[in-house]
C-alpha positions as CSV (number, residue, x, y, z in Angstrom):
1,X,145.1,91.5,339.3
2,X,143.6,94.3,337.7
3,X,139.8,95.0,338.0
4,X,137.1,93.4,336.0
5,X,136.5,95.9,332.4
6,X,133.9,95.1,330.2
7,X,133.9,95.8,326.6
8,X,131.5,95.5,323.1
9,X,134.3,94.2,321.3
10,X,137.7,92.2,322.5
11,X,140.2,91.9,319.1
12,X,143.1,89.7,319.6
13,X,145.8,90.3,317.4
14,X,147.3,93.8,316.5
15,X,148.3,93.1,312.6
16,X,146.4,95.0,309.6
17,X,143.4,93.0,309.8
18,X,143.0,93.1,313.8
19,X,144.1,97.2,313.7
20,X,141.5,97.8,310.8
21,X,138.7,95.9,313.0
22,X,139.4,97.4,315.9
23,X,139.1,101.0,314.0
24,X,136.1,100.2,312.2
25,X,134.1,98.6,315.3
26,X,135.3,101.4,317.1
27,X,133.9,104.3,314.6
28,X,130.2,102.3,314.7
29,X,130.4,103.0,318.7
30,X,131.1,100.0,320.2
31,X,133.9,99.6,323.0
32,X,136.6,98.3,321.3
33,X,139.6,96.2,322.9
34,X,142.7,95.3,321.1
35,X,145.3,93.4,322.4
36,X,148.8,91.9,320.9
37,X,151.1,89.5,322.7
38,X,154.0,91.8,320.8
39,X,154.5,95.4,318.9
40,X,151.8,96.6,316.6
41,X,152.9,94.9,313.4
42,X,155.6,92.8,314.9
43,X,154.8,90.0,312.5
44,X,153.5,89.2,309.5
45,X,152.0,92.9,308.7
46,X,155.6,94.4,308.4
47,X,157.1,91.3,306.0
48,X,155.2,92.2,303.2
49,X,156.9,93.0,300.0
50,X,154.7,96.5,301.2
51,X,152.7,97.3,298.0
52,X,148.9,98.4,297.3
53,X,148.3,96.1,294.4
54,X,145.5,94.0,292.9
55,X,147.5,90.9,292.0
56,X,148.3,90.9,288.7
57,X,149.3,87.7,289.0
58,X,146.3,86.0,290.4
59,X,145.0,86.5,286.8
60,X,146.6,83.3,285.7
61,X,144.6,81.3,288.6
62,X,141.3,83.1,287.6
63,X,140.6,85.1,290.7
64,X,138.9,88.0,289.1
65,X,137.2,88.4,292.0
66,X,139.7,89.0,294.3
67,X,141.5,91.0,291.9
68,X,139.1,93.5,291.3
69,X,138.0,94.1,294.9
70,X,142.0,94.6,295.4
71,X,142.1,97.2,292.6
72,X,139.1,99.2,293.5
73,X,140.8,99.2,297.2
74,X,143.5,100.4,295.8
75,X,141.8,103.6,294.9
76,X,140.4,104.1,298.2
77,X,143.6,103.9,300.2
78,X,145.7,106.0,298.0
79,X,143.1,108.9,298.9
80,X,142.7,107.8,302.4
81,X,147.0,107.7,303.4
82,X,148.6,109.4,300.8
83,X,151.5,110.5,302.8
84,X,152.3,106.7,303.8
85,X,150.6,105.0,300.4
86,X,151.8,106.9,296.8
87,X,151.6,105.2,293.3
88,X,154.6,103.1,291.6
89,X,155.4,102.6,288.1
90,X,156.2,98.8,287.5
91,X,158.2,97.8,284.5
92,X,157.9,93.9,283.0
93,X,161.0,92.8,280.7
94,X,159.5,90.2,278.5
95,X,160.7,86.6,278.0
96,X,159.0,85.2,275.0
97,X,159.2,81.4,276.9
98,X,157.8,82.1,280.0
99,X,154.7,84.4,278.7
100,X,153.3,85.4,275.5
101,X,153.8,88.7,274.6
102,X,149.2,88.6,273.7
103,X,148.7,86.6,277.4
104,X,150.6,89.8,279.3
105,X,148.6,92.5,276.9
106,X,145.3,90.7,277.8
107,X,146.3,90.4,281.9
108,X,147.2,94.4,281.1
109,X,144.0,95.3,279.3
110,X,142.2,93.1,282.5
111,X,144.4,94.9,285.2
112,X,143.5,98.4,283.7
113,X,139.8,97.7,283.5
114,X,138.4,94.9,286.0
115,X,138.2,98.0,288.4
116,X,137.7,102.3,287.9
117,X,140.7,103.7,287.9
118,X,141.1,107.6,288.6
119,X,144.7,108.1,290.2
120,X,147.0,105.7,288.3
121,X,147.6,105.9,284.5
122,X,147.6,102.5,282.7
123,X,149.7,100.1,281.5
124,X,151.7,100.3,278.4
125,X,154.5,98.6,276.0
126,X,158.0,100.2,276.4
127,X,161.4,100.1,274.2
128,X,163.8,98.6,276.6
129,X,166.7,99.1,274.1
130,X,165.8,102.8,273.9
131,X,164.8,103.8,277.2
132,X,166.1,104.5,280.6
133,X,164.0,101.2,282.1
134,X,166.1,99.3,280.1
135,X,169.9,100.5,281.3
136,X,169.9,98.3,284.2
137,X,168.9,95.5,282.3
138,X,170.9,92.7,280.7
139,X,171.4,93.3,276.5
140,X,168.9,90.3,276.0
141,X,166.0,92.3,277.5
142,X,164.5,94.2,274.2
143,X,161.0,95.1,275.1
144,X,158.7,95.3,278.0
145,X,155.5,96.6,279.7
146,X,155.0,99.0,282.4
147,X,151.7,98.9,284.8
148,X,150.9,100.9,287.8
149,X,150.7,99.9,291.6
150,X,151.4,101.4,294.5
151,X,154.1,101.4,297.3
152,X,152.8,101.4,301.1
153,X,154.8,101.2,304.3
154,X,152.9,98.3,305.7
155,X,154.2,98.8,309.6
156,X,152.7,102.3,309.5
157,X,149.3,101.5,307.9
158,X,148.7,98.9,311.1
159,X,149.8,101.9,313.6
160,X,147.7,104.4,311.8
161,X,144.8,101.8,312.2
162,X,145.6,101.4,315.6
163,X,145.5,105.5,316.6
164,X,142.0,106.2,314.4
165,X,140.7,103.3,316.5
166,X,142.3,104.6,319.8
167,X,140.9,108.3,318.9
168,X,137.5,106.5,318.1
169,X,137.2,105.2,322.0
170,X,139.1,101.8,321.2
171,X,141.8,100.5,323.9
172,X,144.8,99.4,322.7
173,X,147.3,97.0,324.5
174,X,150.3,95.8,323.0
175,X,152.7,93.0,324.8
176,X,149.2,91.8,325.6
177,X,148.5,88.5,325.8
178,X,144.8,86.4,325.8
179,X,145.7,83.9,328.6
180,X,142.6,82.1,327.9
181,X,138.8,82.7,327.3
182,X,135.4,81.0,328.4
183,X,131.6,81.7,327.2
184,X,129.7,82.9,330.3
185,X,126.4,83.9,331.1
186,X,126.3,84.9,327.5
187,X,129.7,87.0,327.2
188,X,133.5,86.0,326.9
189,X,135.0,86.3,330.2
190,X,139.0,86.2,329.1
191,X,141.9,86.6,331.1
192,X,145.0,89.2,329.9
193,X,148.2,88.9,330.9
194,X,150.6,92.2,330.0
195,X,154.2,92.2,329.9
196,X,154.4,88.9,331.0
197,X,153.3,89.6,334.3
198,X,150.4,91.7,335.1
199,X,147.3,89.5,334.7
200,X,143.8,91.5,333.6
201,X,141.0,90.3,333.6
202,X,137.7,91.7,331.0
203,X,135.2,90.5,329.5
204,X,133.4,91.0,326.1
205,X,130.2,90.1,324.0
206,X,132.1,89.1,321.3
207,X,135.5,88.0,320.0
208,X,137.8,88.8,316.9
209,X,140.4,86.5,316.6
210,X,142.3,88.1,314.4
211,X,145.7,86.5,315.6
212,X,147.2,85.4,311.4
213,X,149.5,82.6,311.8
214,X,148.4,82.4,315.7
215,X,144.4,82.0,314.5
216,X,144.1,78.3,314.8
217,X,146.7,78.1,317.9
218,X,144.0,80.8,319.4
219,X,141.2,78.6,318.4
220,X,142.0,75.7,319.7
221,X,144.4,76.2,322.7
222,X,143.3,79.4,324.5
223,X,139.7,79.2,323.2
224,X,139.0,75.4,323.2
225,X,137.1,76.2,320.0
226,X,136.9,74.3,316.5
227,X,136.5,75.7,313.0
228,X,135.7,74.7,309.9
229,X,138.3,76.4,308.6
230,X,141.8,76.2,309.4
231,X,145.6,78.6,307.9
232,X,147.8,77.4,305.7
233,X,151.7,78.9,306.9
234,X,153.5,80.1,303.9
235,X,157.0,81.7,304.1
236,X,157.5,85.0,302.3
237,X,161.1,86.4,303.0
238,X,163.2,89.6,300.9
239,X,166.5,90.8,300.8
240,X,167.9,94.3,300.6
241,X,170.9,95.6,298.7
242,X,172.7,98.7,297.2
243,X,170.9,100.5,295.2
244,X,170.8,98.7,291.8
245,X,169.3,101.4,289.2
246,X,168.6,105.4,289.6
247,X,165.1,105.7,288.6
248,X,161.8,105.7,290.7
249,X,160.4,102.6,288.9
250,X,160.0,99.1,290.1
251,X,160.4,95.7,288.4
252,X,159.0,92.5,287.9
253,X,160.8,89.7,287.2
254,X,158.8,86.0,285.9
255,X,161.0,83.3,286.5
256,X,161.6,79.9,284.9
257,X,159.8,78.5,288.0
258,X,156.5,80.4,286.9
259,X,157.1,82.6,290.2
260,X,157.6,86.3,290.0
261,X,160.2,88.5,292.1
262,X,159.7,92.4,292.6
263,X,162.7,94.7,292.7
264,X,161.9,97.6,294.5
265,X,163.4,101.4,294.9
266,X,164.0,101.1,299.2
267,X,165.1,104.3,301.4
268,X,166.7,106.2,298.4
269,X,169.7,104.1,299.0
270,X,168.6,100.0,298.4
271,X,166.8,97.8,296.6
272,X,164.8,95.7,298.2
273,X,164.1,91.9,296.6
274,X,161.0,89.0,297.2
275,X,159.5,87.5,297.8
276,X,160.0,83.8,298.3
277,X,156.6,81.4,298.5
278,X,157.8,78.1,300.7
279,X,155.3,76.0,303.1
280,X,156.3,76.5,306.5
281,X,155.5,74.1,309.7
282,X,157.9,76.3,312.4
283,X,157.2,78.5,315.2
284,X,155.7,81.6,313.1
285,X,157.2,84.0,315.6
286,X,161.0,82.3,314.9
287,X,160.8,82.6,311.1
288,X,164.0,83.1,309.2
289,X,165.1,83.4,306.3
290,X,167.3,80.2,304.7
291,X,170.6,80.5,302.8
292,X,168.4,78.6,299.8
293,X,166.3,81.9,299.5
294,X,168.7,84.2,300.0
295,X,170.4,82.3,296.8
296,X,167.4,82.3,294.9
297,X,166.4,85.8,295.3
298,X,169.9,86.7,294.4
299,X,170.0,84.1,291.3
300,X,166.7,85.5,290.1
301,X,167.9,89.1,290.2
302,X,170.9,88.2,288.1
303,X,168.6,86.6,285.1
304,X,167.4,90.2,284.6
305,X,170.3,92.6,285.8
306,X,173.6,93.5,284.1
307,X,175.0,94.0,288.1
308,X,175.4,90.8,289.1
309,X,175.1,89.9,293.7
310,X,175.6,87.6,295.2
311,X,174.3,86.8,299.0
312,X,177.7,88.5,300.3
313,X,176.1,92.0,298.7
314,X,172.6,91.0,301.4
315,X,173.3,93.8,303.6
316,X,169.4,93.2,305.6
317,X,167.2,90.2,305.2
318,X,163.4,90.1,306.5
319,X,161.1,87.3,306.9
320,X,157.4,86.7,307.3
321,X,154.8,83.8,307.7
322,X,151.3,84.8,305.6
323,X,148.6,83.3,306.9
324,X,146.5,81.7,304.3
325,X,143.3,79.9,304.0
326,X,143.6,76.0,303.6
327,X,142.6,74.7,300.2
328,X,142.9,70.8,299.4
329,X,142.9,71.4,296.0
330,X,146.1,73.6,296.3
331,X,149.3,71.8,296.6
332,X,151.7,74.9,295.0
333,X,152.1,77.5,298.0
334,X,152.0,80.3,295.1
335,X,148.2,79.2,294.0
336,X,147.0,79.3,297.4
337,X,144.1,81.7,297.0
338,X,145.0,85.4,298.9
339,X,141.5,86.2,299.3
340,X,140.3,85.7,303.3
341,X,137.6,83.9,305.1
342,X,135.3,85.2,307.8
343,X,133.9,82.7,309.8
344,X,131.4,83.7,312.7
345,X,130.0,81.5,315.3
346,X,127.0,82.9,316.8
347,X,124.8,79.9,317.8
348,X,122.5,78.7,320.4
349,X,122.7,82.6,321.4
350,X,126.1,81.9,322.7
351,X,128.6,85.1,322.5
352,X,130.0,85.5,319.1
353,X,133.4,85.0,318.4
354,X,135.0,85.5,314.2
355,X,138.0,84.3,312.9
356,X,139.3,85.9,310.5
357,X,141.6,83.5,307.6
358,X,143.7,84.9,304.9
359,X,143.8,87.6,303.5
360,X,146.3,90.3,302.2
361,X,147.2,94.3,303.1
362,X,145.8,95.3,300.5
363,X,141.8,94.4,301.3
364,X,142.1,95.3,305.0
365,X,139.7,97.7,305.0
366,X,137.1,96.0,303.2
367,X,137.9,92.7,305.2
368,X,137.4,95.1,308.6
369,X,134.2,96.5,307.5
370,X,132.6,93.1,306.2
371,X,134.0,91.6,309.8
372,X,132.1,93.9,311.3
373,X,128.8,93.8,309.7
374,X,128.6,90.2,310.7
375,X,128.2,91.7,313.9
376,X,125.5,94.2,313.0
377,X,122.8,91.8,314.7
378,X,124.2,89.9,317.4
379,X,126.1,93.5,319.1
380,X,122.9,95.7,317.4
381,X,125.2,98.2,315.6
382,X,122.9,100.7,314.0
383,X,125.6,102.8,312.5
384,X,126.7,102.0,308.7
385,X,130.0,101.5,307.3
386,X,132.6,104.7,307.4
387,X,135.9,103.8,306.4
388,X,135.2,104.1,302.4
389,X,135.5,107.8,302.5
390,X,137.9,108.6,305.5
391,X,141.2,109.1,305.7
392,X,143.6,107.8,308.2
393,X,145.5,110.2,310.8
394,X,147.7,112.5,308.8
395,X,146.2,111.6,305.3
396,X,143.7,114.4,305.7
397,X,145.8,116.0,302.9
398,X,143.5,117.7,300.2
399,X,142.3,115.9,297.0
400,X,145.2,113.5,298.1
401,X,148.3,116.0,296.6
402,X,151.1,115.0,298.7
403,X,153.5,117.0,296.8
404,X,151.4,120.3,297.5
405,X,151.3,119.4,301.0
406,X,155.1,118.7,301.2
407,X,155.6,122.5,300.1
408,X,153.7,123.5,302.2
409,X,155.7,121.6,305.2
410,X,158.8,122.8,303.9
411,X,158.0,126.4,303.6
412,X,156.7,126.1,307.4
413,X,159.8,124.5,308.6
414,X,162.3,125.9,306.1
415,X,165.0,124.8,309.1
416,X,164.4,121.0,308.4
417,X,167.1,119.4,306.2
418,X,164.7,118.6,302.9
419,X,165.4,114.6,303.4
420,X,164.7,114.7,307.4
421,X,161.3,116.6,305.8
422,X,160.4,114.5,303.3
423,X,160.5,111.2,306.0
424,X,158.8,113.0,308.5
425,X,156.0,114.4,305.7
426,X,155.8,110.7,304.6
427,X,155.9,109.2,308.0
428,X,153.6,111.4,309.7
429,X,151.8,113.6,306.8
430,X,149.9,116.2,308.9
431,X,150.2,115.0,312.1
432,X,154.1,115.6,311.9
433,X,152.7,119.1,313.0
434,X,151.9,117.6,316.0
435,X,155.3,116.2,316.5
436,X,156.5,119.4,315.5
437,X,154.9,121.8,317.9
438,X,157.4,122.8,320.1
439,X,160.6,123.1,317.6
440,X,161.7,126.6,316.2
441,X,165.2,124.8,315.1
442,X,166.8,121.9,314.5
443,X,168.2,122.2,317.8
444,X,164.9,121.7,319.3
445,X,164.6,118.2,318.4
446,X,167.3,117.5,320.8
447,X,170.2,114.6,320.5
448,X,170.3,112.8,317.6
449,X,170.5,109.8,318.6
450,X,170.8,107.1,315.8
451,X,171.7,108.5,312.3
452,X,168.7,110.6,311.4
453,X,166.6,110.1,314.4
454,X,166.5,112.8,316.9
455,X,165.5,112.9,320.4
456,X,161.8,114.0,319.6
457,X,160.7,111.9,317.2
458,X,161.2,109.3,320.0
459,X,159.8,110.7,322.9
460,X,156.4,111.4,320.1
461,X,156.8,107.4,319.3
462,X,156.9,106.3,322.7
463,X,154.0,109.0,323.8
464,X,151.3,108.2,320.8
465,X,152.8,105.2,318.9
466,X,153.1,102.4,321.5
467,X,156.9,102.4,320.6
468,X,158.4,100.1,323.4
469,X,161.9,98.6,322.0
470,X,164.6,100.2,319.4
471,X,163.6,97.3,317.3
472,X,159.6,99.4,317.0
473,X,161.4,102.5,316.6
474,X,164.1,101.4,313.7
475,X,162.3,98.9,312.0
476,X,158.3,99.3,312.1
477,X,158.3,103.0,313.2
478,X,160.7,104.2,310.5
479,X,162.9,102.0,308.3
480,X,166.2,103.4,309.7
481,X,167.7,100.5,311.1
482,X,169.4,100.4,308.2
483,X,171.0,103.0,308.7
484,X,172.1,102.5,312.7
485,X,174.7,101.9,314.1
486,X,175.4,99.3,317.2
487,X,176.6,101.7,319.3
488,X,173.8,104.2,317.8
489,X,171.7,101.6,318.7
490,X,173.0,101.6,322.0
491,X,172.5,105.1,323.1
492,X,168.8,104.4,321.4
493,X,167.8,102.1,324.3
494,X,169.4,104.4,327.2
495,X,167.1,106.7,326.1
496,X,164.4,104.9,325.8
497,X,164.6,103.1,329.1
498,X,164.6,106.9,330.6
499,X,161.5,108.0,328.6
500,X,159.5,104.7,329.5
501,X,160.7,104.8,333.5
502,X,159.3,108.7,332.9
503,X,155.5,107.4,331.9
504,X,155.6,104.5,334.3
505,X,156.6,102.1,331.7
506,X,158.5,98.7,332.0
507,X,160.9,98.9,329.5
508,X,160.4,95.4,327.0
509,X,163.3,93.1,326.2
510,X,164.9,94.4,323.3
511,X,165.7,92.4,320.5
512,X,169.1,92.6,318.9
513,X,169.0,91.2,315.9
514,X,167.7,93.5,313.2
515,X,169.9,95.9,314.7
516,X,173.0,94.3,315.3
517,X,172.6,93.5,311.0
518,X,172.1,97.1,310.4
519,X,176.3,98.3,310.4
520,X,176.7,95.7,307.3
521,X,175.8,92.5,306.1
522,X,173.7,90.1,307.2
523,X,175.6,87.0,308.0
524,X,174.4,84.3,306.6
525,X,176.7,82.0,308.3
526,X,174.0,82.1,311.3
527,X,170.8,80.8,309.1
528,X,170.5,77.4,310.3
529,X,170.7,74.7,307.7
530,X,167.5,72.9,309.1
531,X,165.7,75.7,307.3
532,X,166.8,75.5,304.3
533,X,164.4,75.7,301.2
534,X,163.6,71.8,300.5
């Protein structure tokens, strides 16, 4: 049993919203604890269909609100990660009896103006017979509308998070558990257990539970708290294919059901497809997707493109439970309100503990930074919010030009194949120096030891990224597992069980099964019929 450590600040759950806590809290000097029962973004906060948008959709259930706080956030995290966030073009085919042609201008007009806009240019009609947007489409497509957005890899924005709030003071301990917790001569005294086994125990003056789909599990089992408010599971799941058109825009897609579906350039190589909206009452850490979805993605791709699939063409499937804030008066999972809820209990000058509900990538920040000034009085924080005007690590690229910063790169390592530089300029934006340091050639990255990951890239993920499994390395890391190979795979985790042994590490249990789909095609044989869409 580890000694007794006392901290400001304990955050329990290491997704987007616990990450961007744990940074904030940590930049207004308080000592900051994070812990996660799993990887940095093992959940929810890498299923996301990974865009930076304001919701255009939540126009049509009047959440202006929400909406425009989303778009101005929008601004401020394309300067802040501009390696890692970087604007899409998004085009709408238009279906005369789903929407009116005036109701999608006015949602337009609203979208381009609820919130300043400086980076992204705004929306406008387009010729789908006449232009390149159109090719892919089927012949009954004439005209449509193209808005912007932006692309984001989500996994990465929770590990940036997680390093500005290490670098800020903040501990960080993944494959952490909270055992349990008790208010104490007025602080948290919690028990840890890491990997399973080793049991720490801390204590803190205040709480974050911050834990998503876990919140009211954490309330009410390992807390013995209640709240007024309580999350609503819904089930978000995609599917990746070949690459279905050649140009750099995305789609949107409204369907009959009043839903819409994104089709999104993924990896050069795919498409990726979602996202489904389904209640969901299972285990949040054993969500899956169901041969249903996987039907209905592919039937809803296949209203709008001339290249028909089917779910034989699935080559990668992911899955993710959002955890959003109860409403009685919403019984359609797609008109559950995506804004969150802070709730704080602070009374009877007992130690604080907030629980955060809802929420969605895309108002992290703002969510950290309000979670925190609820703290300003009980912790005393005298320093003011930060996190507006600062970038994460490796956005410090100037006036946000990732393009003039990716010359750059490539004209100081002229030796890097230009795709293995463009991934590790977007992966890593300036701190890809850092991984860099020591390499003259490609020969001094060492093996490569899945198809375009090399030997040092690892060892710089396990050293500063918390990377424990291949599973963090190919699929929240980077996005190559589609690319690996099992027996790529394979020689991954011999030499990752060498580099953890090396730091003193217990190597995790690895999970096979995003890599074992990675060779080919999902099978979809295995998705169990009990959770099938209803």
């Amino acid at each position: 049993m580890a000694n007794d450590q006392h901290y400001d600040l304990l955050v329990v759950g290491g997704g987007i919203n616990g990450a961007g806590i744990a940074r904030d809290a940590a930049g207004r000097g308080l000592r900051v604890l994070l812990c996660e029962k799993d990887d940095l973004a093992g959940h929810t906060s890498s299923a996301s269909t990974k865009l930076i948008h304001g919701g255009l959709r939540y126009l049509e259930y009047y959440e202006f609100g929400l909406v425009r706080k989303a778009l101005k956030e929008r601004e401020v995290l394309l300067r802040a990660a501009p390696h890692i966030i970087w604007p899409l073009r998004f085009v709408m085919p238009h279906v005369p009896h789903l929407r009116p042609a005036w109701m999608i201008r006015m949602g337009l007009f609203l979208y381009d103006h609820l919130s300043r806009r400086e980076l992204l240019p705004g929306s406008c009609g387009v010729n789908l017979d006449k232009h390149a947007l159109g090719v892919p489409l089927q012949d009954s497509m004439h005209k449509g509308f193209v808005y912007s957005d932006a692309w984001v890899d989500d996994a990465r924005l929770v590990v940036l998070n997680a390093i500005d709030a290490q670098e800020r003071g903040a501990k960080i301990m993944t494959r952490t558990k909270l055992q349990s917790a008790h208010r104490e001569a007025g602080l948290w005294q919690a028990t840890l257990v890491k990997d399973g086994q080793i049991e720490i125990k801390v204590s803190a003056r205040a709480i974050v539970n911050a834990a998503g789909p876990w919140a009211s599990e954490l309330l009410h089992q390992h807390l013995h708290q209640t709240a007024r408010n309580d999350v609503r599971l819904v089930k978000g799941s995609h599917i990746v294919v070949k690459k279905m058109f050649d140009h750099d825009h995305a789609y949107i897609f409204q369907n009959p059901d009043k839903r819409i579906i994104f089709a999104i350039p993924y990896e050069h190589e795919f498409t990726l497809i979602g996202t489904t909206d389904l209640e969901y009452k299972g285990d949040p850490g054993k969500v899956k997707i169901s041969s249903d979805e996987v039907s209905y993605l592919c039937d809803s791709a296949n209203r709008y493109f001339k290249q028909s699939i089917k779910p034989a063409d699935v080559l990668w499937t992911y899955s993710g439970v959002r955890p959003l804030l109860e409403q009685e008066d919403a019984s359609n999972p797609s008109a559950v309100t995506r804004d969150y809820h802070l709730e704080l209990d602070a009374t009877h000058d007992q130690a604080p503990i907030l629980s955060v509900f809802g929420g969605k990538i895309t108002t992290f920040r703002c969510l950290a930074e309000e979670a925190v000034n609820l703290f300003e009085q009980p912790l005393k924080i005298t320093k003011t919010a930060w996190t507006a005007n600062a970038s994460l690590p490796g956005g410090d690229i100037p006036n946000a030009d990732f393009s003039g910063f990716f010359q750059r790169f490539q004209s100081h390592y002229p030796w890097l194949p230009k795709a293995l530089a463009e991934r590790y300029a977007h992966s890593y934006g300036t701190r890809a120096l850092r991984m860099l340091s020591d390499c003259r050639a490609l020969s001094d990255l060492g093996e490569q030891l899945s198809p375009g990951l090399y030997e040092a890239e690892v060892r710089y993920l396990v050293e500063s990224e918390w990377a424990r499994t291949t599973d963090d390395i190919l699929w929240r890391r980077s996005k190559l597992g589609l690319h690996a190979t099992p027996s790529s795979v394979q020689v991954l985790q011999e030499k990752l069980t060498h580099l953890l042994a090396a730091a003193g590490q217990v190597p995790s249990a690895v999970s096979m099964s995003n890599a074992a789909t990675a060779a080919g095609a999902t099978s979809l044989a295995a998705v169990s019929a009990t959770s099938a869409v209803k």
